[in-house]
PATOR-196480 format. One record per residue (C-alpha): residue number from 1; x, y, z. Coordinates in steps of 0.001 Angstrom, whole numbers, plus 500000, padded with zeros to 6 digits. Each point is the difference from the previous one (the first is absolute). Last residue first. Layout:
N
SITE  NUM  X  Y  Z
...
END
This chain:
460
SITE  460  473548  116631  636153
SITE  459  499583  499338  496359
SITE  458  498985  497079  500589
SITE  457  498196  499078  503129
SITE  456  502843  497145  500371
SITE  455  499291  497675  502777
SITE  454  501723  496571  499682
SITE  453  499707  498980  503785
SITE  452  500799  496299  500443
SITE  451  503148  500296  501652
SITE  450  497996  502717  502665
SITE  449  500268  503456  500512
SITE  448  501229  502395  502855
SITE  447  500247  496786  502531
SITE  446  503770  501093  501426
SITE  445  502040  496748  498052
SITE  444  498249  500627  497011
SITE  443  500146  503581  499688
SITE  442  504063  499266  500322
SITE  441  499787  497657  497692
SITE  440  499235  502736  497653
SITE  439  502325  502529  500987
SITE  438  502446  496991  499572
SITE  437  499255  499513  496934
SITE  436  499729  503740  498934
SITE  435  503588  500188  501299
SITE  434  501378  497427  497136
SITE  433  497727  501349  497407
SITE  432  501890  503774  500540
SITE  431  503101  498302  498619
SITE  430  498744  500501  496347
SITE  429  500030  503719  499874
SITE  428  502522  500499  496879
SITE  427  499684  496662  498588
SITE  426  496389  500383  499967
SITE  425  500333  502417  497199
SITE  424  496505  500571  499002
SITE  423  500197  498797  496920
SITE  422  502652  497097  500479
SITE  421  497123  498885  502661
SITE  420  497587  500814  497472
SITE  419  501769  497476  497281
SITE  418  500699  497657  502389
SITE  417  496987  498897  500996
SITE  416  498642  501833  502881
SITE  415  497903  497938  503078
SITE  414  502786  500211  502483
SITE  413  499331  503580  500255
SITE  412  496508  499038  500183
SITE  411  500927  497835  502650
SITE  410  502320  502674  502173
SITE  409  497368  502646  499881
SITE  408  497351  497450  501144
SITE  407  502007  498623  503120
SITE  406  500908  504192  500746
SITE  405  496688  500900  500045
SITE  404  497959  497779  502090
SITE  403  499373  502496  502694
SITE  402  502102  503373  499378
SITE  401  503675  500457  501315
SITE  400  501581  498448  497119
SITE  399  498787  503023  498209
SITE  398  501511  502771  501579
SITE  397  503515  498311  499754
SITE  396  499064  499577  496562
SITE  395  500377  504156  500202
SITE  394  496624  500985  498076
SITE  393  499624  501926  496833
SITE  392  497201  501047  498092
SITE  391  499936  501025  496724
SITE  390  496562  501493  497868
SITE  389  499848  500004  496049
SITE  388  497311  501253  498419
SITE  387  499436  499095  496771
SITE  386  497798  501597  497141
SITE  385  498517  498554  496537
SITE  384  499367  503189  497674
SITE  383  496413  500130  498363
SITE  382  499877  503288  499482
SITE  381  496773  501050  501792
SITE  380  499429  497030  501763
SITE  379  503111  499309  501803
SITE  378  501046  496584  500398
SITE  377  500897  497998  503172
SITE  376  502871  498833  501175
SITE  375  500838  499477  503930
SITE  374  503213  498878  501663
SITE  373  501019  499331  503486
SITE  372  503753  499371  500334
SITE  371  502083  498127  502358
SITE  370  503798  500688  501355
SITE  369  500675  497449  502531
SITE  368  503237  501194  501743
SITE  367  503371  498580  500608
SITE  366  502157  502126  502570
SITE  365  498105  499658  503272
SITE  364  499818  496214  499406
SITE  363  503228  499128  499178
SITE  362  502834  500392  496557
SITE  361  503022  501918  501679
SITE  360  501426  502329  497706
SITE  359  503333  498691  498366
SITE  358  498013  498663  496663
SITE  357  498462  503351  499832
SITE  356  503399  502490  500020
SITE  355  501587  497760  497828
SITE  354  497596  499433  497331
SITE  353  500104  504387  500372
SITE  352  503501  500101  499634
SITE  351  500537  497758  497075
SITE  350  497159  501151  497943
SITE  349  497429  497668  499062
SITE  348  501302  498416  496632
SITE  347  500140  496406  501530
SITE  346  496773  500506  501719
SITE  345  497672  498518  497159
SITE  344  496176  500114  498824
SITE  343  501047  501111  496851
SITE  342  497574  501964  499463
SITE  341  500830  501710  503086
SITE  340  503666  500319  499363
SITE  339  499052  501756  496830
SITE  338  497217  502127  501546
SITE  337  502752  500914  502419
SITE  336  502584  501057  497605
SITE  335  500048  503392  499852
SITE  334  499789  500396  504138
SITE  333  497525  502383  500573
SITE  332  498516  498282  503383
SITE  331  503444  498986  501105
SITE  330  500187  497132  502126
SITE  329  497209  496833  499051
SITE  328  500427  498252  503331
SITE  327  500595  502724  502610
SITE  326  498160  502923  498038
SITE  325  496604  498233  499753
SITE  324  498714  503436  498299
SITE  323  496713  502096  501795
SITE  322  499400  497264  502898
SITE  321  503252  499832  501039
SITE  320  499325  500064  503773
SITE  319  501837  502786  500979
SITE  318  498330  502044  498006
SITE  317  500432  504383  501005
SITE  316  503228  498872  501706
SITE  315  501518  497748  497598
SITE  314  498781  502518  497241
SITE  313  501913  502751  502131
SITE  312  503297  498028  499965
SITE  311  501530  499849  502953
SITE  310  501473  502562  502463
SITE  309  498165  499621  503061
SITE  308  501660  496391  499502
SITE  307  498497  497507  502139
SITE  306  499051  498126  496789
SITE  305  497040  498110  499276
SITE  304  500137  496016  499254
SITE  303  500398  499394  496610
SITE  302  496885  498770  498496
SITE  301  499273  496135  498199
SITE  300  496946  500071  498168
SITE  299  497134  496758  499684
SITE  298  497600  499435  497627
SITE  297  496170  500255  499777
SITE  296  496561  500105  498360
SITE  295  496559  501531  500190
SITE  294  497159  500045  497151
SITE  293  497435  502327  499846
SITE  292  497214  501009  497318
SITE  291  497477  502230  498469
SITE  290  496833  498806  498792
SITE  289  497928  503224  498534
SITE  288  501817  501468  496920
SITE  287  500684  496282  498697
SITE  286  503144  497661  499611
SITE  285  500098  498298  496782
SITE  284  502929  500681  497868
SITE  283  502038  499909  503597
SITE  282  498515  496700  501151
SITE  281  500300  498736  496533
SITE  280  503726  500727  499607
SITE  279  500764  498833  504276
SITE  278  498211  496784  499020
SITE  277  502244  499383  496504
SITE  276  503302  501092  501851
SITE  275  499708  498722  503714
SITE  274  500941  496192  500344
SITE  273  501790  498993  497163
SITE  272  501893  503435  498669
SITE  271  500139  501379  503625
SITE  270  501779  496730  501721
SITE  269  502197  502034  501788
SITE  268  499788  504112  499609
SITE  267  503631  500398  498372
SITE  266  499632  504177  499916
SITE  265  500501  499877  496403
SITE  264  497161  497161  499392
SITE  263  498020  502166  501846
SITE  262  500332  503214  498984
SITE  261  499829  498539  496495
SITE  260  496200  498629  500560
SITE  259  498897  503377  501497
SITE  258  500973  501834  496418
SITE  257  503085  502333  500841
SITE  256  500107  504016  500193
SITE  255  501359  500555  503158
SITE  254  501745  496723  501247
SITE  253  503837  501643  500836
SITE  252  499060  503095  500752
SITE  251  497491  498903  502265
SITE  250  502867  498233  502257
SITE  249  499635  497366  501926
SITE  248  501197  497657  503109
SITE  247  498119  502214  502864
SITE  246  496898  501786  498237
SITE  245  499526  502696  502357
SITE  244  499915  503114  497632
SITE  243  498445  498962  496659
SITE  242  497323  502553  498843
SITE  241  499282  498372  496936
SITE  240  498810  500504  496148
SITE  239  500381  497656  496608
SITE  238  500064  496477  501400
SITE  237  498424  498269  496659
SITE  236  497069  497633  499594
SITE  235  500278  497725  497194
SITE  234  497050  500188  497509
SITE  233  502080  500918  497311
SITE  232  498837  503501  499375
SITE  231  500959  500354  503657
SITE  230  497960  500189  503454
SITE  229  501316  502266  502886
SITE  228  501675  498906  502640
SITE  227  500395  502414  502972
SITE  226  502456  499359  502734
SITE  225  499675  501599  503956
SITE  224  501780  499870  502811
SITE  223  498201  499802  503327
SITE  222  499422  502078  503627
SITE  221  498012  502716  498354
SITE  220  499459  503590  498993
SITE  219  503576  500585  499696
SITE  218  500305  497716  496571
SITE  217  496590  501336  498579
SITE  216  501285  503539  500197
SITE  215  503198  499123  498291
SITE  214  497871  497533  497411
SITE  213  498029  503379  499155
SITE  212  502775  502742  499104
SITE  211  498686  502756  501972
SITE  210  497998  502815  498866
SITE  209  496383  498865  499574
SITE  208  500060  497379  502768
SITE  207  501000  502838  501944
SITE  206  501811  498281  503262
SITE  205  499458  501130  503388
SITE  204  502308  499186  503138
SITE  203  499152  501097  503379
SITE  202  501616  496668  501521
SITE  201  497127  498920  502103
SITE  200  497080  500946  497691
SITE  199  501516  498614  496439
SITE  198  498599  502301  497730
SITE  197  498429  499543  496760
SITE  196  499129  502727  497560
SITE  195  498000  500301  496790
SITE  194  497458  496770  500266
SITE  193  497862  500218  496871
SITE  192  495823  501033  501064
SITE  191  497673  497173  501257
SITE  190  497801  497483  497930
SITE  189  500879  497131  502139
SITE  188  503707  500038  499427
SITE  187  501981  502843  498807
SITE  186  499671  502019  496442
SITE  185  502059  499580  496925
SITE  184  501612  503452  500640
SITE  183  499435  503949  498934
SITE  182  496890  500985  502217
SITE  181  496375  498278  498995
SITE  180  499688  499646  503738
SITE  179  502122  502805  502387
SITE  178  503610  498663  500534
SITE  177  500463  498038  503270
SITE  176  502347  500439  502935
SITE  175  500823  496641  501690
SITE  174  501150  499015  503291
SITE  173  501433  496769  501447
SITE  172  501440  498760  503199
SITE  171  496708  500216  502137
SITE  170  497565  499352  496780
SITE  169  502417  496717  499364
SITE  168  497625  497863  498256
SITE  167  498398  502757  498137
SITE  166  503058  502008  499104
SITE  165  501549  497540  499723
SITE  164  498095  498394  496575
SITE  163  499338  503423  498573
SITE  162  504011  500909  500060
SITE  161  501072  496901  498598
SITE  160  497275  499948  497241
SITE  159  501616  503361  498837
SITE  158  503142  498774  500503
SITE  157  499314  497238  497883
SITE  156  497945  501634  497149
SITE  155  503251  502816  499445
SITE  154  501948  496584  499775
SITE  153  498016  498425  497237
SITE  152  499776  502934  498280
SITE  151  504120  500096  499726
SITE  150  500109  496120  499505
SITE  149  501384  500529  496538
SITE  148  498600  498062  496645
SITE  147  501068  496268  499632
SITE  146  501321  498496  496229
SITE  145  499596  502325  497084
SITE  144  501196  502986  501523
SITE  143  502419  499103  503685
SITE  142  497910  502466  501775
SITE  141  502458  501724  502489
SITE  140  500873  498085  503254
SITE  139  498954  501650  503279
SITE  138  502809  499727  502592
SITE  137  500093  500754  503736
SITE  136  502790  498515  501978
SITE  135  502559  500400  497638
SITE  134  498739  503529  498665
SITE  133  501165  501444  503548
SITE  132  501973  497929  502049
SITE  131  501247  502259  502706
SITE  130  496972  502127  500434
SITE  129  497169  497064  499072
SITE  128  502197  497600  502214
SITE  127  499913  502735  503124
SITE  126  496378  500195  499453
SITE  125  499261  496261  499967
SITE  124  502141  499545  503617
SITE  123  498389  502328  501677
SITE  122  496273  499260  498620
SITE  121  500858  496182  500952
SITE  120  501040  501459  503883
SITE  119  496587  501826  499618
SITE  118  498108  497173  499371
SITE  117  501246  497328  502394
SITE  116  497064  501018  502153
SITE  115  497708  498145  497280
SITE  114  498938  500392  496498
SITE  113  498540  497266  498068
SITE  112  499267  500579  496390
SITE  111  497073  498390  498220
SITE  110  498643  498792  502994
SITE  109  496220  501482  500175
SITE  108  499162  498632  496100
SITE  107  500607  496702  501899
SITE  106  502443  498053  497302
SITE  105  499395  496344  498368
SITE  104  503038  497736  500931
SITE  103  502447  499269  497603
SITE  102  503403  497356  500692
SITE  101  501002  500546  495870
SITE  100  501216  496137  500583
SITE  99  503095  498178  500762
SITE  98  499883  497568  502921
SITE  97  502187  499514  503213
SITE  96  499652  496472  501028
SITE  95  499631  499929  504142
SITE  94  498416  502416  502824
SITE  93  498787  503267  498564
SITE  92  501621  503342  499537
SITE  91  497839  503600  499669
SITE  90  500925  501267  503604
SITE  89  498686  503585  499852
SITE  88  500095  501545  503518
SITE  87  497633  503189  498953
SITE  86  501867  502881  500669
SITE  85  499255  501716  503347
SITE  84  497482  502405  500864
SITE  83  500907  502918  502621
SITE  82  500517  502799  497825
SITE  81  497071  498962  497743
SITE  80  497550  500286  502766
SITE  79  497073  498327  499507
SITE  78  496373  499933  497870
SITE  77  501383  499947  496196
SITE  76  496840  501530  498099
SITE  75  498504  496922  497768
SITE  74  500435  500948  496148
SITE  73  496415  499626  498083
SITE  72  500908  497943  497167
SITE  71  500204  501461  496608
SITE  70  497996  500587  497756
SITE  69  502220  499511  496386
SITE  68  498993  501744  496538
SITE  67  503186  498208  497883
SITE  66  501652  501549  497126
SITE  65  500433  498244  497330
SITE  64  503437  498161  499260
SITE  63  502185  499036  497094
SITE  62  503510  498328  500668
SITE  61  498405  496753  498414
SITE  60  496836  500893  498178
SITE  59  497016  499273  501997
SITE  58  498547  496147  499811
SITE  57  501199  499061  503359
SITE  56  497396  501381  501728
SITE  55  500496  500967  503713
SITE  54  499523  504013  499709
SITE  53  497956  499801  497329
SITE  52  497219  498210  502142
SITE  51  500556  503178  502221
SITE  50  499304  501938  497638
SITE  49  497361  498362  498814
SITE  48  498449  499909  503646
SITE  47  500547  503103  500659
SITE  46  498110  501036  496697
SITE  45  497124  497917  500876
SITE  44  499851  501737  503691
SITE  43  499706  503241  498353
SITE  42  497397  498631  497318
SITE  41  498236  498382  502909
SITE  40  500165  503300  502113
SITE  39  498324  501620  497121
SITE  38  497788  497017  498996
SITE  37  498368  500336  503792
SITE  36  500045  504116  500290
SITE  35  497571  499715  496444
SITE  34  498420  497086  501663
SITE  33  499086  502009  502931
SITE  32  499048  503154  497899
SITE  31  497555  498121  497867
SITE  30  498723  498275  503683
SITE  29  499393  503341  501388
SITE  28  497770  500984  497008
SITE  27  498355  496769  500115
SITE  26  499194  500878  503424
SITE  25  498775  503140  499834
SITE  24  497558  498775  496728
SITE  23  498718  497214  502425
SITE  22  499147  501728  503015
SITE  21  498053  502888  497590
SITE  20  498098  496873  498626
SITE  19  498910  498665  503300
SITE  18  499017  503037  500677
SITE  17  497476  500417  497273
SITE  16  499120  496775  500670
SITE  15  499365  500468  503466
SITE  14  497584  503296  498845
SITE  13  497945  497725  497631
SITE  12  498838  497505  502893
SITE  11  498948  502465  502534
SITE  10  497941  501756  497240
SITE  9  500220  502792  497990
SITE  8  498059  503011  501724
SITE  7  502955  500444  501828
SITE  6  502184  500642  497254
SITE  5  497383  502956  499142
SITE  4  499909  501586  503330
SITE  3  504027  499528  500254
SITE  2  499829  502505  496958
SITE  1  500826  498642  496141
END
């Protein structure tokens, strides 16, 4: 049919025609829309199961699925890490001390905290992993029929590690990636498998290919790190960690135990009425997507430094005892210190060490508060539950100085029972409350806070 012919139609015929021809394209675009539509539903259905998976309780106990988790865009750090200071953590509060898990819901942006103190941590961490060896880094065999081995778990972590910096540290932080579809489980957001990271200011790289993955995780950051994973029994067992700065502990001693037993070993007060059956759901339960924080405290008492240019190097290279509280617990590879800990006596304590710490002066440059930052959250690909474990330590000297501080330290201090004070050996520090009194009268006296003020922006 010729235009001569269609116009020979009629007006009226012709918009039909078109009218048809409108309709037909769009019908056509529509079949394709809803075929895009019930794609990216079926996609987002299968998350969604997944994820639902994730925080059912109905999966076998010590079986898990693997998880397909978005996550979070990571906010760029915008400052100068050489210059920032740690964050001034002050997680006490005025009266009754309570028990509880203390959990917080965690920014995806603060998983790790790293700060100018970084590179005197990365010091200290590599001269542990030289010296110590397969002490400080352990990952516990399958134990068949009961937990299976965190060795996936910790090739995940590192791997998560190393995505996580390198977007909220870009400055610090580079990665090399593998082509997509390469060897590897793939990184985040659809891109290839980190190969390399480097630490910018120091020149180091790590293969994440090569090297043995907890190592790499360990120098990467400013924390220790555990990984439970879940048993045949439900319980969730420590079976992997990069344990460098723990203080008061040894991994050799807890590698390998259910969570409940490395409690009740390590004499947490009040654990079995306050903090077993919430801290069993919480872990049973605890999803891909809602990772947490909690913050707590204790007090260390440190040897003041040595003039000797002589001394011993680990005096020199941490003088604060932040690796292994070597003026109250002595000998780090004593035989029987996980005795004498469990026993929760000094009797045994050798001679000459007791000897050496109850003749140092006890005062405010010597006793320090020694808190911790801790997140857990689980992976989604094997399911492991992870903690980081951050210290900071401040001279109580320090922290009578700040506004309101020392009144609050001294009432919460106040505010133990008896079993955490005999947990946290208050005998040992227990003349500090004496100077924090007057520190506190003394803000009195000169207008800094008032006798009414009860501030405490917990955790700081």
């Amino acid at each position: 049919m010729s235009l001569k012919d269609l116009a020979g139609i009629g007006p009226l015929l012709l918009c039909a025609l078109f009218a048809l021809i409108i309709l037909a394209i769009r019908k056509v675009r529509s079949t394709r829309a809803s075929f895009a539509d019930r794609a990216r539903c079926d996609k987002e259905g299968k998350r969604e199961a997944a994820m639902a998976r994730a925080q059912t309780q109905e999966r076998e106990p010590g079986v898990w699925h693997p998880v397909e988790f978005d996550y979070p865009a990571i906010e760029p750090f915008e400052g100068d890490i050489m210059t920032l200071k740690p964050i001034p953590y002050r997680p006490f509060r005025w009266g009754e001390y309570h028990v509880t898990m203390g959990i917080r819901s965690m920014n995806w942006n603060e998983w790790t905290e790293i700060d100018k103190t970084f590179f005197d941590y990365h010091k200290v961490v590599k001269h542990r992993l030289q010296i110590r060896g397969d002490r400080a880094v352990i990952v516990n065999p399958a134990q068949p029929g009961i937990v299976g081995s965190a060795h996936a778990a910790a090739r995940e972590l590192v791997h998560e590690l190393a995505e996580y910096l390198s977007r909220r540290y870009p400055d610090l932080y580079r990665v090399v990636r593998k082509e997509k579809g390469e060897k590897g489980e793939g990184g985040w957001y659809g891109e290839g498998p980190i190969k390399t990271i480097t630490i910018e200011p120091l020149d180091q790289t790590y293969d994440l290919d090569e090297m043995e993955p907890l190592k790499v995780a360990s120098l990467l950051i400013q924390e220790d790190l555990a990984i439970m994973i879940e048993g045949t029994d439900g319980r969730y067992y420590l079976q992997a960690g990069a344990i460098c700065i723990a203080g008061s502990w040894r991994l050799q001693d807890k590698i390998g135990m259910p969570l409940e037993e490395i409690h009740v070993t390590g004499h947490v007060p009040q654990y079995q009425s306050k903090l077993h059956l919430s801290m069993s759901r919480f872990f049973r339960r605890l999803p891909v997507d809602k990772p947490v924080v909690r913050n707590n405290y204790g007090f260390q008492l440190v040897r003041p430094p040595t003039a000797d240019p002589n001394a011993d190097p680990i005096e020199a290279l941490d003088p604060t005892e932040l690796s292994w509280c070597r003026t109250v617990h002595g000998d780090e590879d004593r035989m029987d210190f996980e005795r004498i800990a469990a026993a929760n006596i000094t009797t045994l304590v050798d001679e000459k060490e007791e000897q050496k710490r109850t003749q140092m002066p006890v005062n405010p440059k010597t006793v320090y508060l020694r808190s911790e930052r801790q997140t857990l959250r689980r992976l989604p690909r094997t399911g492991a539950i992870v903690f980081t474990i951050r210290v900071y330590q401040t001279p109580v000297e320090q922290l009578a100085a700040e506004p309101g501080v020392p009144g609050r330290l001294a009432s919460a201090v106040r505010g133990w029972s008896d079993d955490v004070a005999e947990y946290k050996s208050l005998h040992v520090y227990k003349d500090i409350l004496q100077y924090l009194d007057e520190k506190h009268s003394e803000q009195l006296l000169d207008g800094v806070i008032t006798e009414d003020e009860r501030l405490s922006p917990y955790p700081f």
